[in-house]
Backbone as CSV, one residue per row, in Angstrom:
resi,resn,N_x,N_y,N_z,CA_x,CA_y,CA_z,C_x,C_y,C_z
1,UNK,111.143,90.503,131.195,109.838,90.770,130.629,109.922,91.008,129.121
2,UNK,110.985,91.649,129.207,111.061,91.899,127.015,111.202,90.813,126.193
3,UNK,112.071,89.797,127.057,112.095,88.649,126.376,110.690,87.511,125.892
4,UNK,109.967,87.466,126.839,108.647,87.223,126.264,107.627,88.049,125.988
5,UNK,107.829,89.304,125.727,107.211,90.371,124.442,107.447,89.680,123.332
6,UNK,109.276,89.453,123.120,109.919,89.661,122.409,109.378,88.210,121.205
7,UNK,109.639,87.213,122.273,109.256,85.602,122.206,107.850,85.559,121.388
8,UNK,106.395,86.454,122.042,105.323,86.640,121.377,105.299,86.810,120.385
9,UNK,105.814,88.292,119.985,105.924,89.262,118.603,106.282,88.104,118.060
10,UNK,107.749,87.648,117.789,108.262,86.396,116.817,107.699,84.541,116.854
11,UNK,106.732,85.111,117.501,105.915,83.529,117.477,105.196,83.449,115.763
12,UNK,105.860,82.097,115.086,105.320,82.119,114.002,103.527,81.735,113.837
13,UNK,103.042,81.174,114.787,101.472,81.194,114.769,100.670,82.229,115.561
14,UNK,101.182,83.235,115.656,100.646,84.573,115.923,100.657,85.204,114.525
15,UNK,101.384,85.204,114.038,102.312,85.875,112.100,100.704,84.708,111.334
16,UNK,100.786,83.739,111.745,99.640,82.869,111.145,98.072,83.125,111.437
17,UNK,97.804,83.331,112.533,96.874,83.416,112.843,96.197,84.884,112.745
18,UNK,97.278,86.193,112.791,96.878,87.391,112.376,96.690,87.670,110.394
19,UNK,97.225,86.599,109.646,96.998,86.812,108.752,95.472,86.316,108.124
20,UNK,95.360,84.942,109.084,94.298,84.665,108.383,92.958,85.154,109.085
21,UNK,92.955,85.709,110.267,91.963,86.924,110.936,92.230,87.991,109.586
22,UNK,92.824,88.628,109.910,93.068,89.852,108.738,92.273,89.371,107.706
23,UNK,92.775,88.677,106.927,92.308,88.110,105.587,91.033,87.276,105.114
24,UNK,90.865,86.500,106.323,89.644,86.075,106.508,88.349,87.178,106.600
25,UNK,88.768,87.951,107.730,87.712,89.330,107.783,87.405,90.076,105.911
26,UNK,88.560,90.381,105.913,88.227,91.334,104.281,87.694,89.892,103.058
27,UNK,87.851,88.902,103.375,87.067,87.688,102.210,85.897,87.919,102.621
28,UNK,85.563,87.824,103.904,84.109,87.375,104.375,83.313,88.806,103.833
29,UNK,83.573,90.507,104.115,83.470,91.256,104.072,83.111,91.121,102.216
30,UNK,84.094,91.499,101.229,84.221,91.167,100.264,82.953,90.104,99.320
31,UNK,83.072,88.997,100.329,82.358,87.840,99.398,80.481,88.843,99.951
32,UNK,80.216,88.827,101.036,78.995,89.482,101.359,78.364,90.866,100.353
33,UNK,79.514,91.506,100.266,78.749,93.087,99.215,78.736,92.442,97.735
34,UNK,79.205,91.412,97.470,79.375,90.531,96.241,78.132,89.947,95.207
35,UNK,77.663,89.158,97.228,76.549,88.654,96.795,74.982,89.656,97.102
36,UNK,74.741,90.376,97.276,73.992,91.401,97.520,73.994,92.548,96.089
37,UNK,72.663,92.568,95.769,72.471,93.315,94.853,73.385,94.914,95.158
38,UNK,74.230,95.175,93.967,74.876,96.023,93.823,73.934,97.655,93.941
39,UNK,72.736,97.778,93.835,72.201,98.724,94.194,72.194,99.093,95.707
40,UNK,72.035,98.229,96.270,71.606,97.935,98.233,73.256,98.496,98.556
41,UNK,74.649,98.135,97.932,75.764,98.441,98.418,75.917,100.221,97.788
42,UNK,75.390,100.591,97.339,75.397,101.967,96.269,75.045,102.959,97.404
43,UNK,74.002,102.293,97.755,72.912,103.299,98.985,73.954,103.332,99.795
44,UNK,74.542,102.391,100.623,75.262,102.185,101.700,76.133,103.171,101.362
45,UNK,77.399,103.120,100.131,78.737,104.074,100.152,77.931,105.669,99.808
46,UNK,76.518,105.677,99.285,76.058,107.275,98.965,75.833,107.869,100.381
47,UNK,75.072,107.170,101.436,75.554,107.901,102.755,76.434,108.415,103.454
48,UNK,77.258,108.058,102.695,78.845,109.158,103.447,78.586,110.153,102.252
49,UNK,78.062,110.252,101.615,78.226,112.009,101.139,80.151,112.296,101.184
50,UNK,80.813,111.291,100.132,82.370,111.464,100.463,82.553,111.504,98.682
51,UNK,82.231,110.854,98.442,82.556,110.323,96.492,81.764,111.359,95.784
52,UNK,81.965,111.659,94.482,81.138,112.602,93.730,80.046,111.491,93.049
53,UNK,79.465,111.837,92.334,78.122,110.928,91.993,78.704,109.575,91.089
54,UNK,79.579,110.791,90.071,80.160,109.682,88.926,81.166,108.344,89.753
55,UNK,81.389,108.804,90.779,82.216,107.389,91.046,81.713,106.398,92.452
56,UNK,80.425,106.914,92.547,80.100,105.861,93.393,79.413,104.454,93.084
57,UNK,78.954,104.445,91.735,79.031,103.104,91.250,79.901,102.299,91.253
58,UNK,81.120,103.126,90.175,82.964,102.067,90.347,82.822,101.657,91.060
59,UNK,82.977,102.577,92.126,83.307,102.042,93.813,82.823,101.421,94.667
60,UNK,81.825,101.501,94.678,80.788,100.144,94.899,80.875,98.426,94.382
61,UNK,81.141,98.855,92.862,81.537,97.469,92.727,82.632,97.256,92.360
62,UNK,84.046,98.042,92.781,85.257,97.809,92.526,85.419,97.235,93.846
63,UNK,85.085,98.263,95.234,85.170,97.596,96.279,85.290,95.790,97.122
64,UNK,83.763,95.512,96.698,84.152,94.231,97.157,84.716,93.244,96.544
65,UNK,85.469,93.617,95.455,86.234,92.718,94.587,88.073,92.862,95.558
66,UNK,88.259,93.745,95.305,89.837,94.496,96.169,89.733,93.329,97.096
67,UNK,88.816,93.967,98.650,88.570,92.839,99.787,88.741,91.332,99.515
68,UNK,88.341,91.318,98.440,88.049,89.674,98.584,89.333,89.494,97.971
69,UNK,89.938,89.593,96.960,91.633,89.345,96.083,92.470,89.622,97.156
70,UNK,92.891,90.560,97.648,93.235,90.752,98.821,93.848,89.944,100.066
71,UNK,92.290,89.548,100.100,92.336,89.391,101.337,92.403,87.383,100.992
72,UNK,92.716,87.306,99.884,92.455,85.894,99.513,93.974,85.355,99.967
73,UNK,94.807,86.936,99.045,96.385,86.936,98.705,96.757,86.719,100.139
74,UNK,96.175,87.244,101.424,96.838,87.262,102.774,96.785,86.083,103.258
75,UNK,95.334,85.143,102.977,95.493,83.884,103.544,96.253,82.787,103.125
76,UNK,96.630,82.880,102.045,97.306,82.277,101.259,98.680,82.641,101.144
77,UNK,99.048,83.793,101.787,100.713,84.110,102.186,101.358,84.693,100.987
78,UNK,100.382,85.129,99.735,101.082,85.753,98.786,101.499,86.962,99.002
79,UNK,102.451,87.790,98.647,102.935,88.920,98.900,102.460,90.274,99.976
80,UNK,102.411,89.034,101.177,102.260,89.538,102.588,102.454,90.749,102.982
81,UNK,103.400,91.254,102.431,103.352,92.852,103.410,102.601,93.776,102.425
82,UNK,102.857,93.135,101.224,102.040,94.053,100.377,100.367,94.276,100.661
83,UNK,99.913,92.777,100.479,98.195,92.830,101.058,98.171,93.745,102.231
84,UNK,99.408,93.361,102.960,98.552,94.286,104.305,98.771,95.186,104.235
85,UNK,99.864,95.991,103.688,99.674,97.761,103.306,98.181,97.783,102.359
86,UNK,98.490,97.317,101.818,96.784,97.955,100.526,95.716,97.560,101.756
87,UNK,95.430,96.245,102.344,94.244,96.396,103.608,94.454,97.097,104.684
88,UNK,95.221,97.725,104.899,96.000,98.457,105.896,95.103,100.022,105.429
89,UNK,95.770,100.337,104.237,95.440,101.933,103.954,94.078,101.869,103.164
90,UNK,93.349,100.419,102.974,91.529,100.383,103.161,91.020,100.918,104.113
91,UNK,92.010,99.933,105.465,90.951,100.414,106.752,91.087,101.633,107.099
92,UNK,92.113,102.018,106.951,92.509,103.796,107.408,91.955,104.515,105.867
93,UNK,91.478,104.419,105.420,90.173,104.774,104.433,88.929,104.664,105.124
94,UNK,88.459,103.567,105.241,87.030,103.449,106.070,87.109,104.919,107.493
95,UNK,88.269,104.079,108.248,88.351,104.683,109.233,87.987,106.633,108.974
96,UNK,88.831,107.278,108.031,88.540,108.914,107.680,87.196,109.039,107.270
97,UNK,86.620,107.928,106.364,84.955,107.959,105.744,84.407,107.882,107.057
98,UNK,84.277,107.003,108.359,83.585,107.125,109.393,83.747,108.406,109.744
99,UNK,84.787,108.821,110.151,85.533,109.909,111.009,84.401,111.069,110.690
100,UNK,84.690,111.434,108.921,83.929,112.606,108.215,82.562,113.176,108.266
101,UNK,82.298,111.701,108.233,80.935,111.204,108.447,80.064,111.429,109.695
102,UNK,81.006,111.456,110.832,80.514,111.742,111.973,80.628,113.275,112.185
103,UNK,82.073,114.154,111.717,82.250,115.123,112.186,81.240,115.904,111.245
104,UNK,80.700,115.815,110.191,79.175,116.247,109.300,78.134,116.181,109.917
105,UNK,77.705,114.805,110.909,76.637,114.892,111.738,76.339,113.817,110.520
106,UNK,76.416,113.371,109.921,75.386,112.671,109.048,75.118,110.828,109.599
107,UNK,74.265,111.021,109.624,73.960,109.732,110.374,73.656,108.284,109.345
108,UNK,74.338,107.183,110.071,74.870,106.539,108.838,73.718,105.170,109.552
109,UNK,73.032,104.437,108.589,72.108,103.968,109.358,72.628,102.406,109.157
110,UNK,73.664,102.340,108.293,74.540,100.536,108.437,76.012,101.548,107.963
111,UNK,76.916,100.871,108.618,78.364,101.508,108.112,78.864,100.769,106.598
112,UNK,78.061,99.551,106.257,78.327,99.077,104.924,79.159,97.988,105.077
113,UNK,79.884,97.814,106.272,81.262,96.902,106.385,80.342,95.370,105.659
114,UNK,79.915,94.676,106.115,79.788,93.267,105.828,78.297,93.578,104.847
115,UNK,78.172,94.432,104.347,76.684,94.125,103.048,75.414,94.332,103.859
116,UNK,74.791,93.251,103.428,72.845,93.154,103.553,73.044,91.838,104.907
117,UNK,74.617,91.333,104.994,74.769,90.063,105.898,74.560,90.137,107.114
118,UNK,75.372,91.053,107.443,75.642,91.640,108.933,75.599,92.424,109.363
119,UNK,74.257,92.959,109.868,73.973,94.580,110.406,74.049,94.076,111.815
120,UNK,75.144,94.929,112.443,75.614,94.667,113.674,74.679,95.633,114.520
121,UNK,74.775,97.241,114.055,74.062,98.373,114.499,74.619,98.546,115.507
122,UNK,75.896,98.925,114.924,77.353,99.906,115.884,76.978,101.402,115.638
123,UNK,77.488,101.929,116.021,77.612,103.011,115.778,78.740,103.659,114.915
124,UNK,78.574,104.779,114.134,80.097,105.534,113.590,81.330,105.419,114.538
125,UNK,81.495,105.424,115.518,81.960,105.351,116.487,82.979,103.680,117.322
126,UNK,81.586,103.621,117.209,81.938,101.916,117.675,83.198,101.450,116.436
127,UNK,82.539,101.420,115.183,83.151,100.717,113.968,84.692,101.598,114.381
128,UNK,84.998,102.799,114.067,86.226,103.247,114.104,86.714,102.961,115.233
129,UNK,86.513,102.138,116.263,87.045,101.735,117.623,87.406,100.303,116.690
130,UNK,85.987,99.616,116.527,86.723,98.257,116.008,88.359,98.626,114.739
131,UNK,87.404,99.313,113.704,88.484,99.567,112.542,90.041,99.624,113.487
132,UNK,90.088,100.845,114.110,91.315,100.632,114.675,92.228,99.649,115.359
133,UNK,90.915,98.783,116.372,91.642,97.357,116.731,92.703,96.661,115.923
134,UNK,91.507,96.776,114.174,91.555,95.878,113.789,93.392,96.174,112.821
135,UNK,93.756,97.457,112.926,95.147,97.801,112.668,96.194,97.713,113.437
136,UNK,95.922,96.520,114.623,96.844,96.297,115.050,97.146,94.826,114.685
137,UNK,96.651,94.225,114.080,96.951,92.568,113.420,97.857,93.448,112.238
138,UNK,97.200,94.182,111.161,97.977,94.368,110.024,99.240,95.379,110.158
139,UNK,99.250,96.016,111.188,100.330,96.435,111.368,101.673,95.622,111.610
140,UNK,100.957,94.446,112.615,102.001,93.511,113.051,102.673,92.235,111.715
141,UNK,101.339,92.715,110.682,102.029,91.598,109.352,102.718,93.124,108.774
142,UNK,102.419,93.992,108.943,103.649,95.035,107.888,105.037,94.755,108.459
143,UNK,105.514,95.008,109.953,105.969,94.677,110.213,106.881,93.526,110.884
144,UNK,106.419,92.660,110.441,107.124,91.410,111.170,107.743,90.736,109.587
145,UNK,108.812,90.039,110.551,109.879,89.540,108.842,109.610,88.232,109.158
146,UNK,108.701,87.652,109.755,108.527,86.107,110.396,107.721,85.842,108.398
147,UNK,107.825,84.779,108.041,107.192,84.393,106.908,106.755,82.346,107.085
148,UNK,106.118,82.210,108.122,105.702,81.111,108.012,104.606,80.270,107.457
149,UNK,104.557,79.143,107.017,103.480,78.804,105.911,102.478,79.804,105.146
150,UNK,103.892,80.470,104.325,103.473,81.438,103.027,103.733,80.872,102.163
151,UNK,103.147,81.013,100.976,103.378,81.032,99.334,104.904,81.742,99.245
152,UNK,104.426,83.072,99.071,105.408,83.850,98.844,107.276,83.370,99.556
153,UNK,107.044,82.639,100.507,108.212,82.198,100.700,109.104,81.269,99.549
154,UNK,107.982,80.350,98.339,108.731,80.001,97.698,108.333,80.662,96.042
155,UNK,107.635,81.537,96.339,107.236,82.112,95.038,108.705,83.398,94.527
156,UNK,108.880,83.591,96.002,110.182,84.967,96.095,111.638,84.897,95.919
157,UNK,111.590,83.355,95.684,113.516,82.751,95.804,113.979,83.172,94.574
């Protein structure tokens, strides 16, 4: 049985296909708060009541820039473990902003993930169920030494 665990884990189009899920998600994410008036994304991060006043502008529009570079660098196989630590310790960011957010009671009426695009109308709850799923693809690019149709394979020689 370990041997086809084993066989899975080191399948190079699993290593492929979790990068460009991963990466694909934070572009799509990214390109959406982009195109959406930067006020409409302001409202969204001021409902967590988490940032002080002065930096929820930055952050607003520093945000969907990160996601999208990012998450560009993952599909494209540039410095792979790196993207996925920095999208890695995003989502476990989101994930504590939900968390806080809930244990305040404050009721969050879009979680912000995809903009003005995609109001799913999860709950605080739901999202940190997905968020967490979704750290098991980038965990598996932190850890895995598989490097198939990457950049970085010939950018690193």
């Amino acid at each position: 049985m370990s041997y086809s665990w084993e066989k899975f884990i080191n399948n190079r189009f699993i290593f492929l296909a979790c990068r460009l899920f991963v990466g694909g998600l934070f572009v799509f994410s990214g390109l959406v708060k982009i195109r959406q008036p930067l006020e409409e994304f302001i409202v969204q991060v001021e409902q967590y009541a988490l940032l002080p006043e002065f930096l929820i502008q930055p952050f607003a529009f520093t945000l969907p820039y990160v996601e999208l570079i990012f998450g560009t660098l993952l599909i494209l196989g540039i410095w792979v473990k790196l993207d996925a630590i920095i999208l890695g310790l995003m989502n476990l960011a989101f994930i504590i902003a939900l968390s806080q957010a809930m244990a305040r009671g404050i009721e969050l009426n879009d979680c912000g993930c995809f903009g003005d695009m995609l109001v799913i109308g999860e709950t605080a709850g739901q999202v940190i169920v997905r968020d967490l799923i979704l750290m098991i693809p980038i965990l598996y690019l932190i850890f895995t030494k598989i490097r198939f149709f990457t950049l970085d394979k010939y950018l690193l020689k």
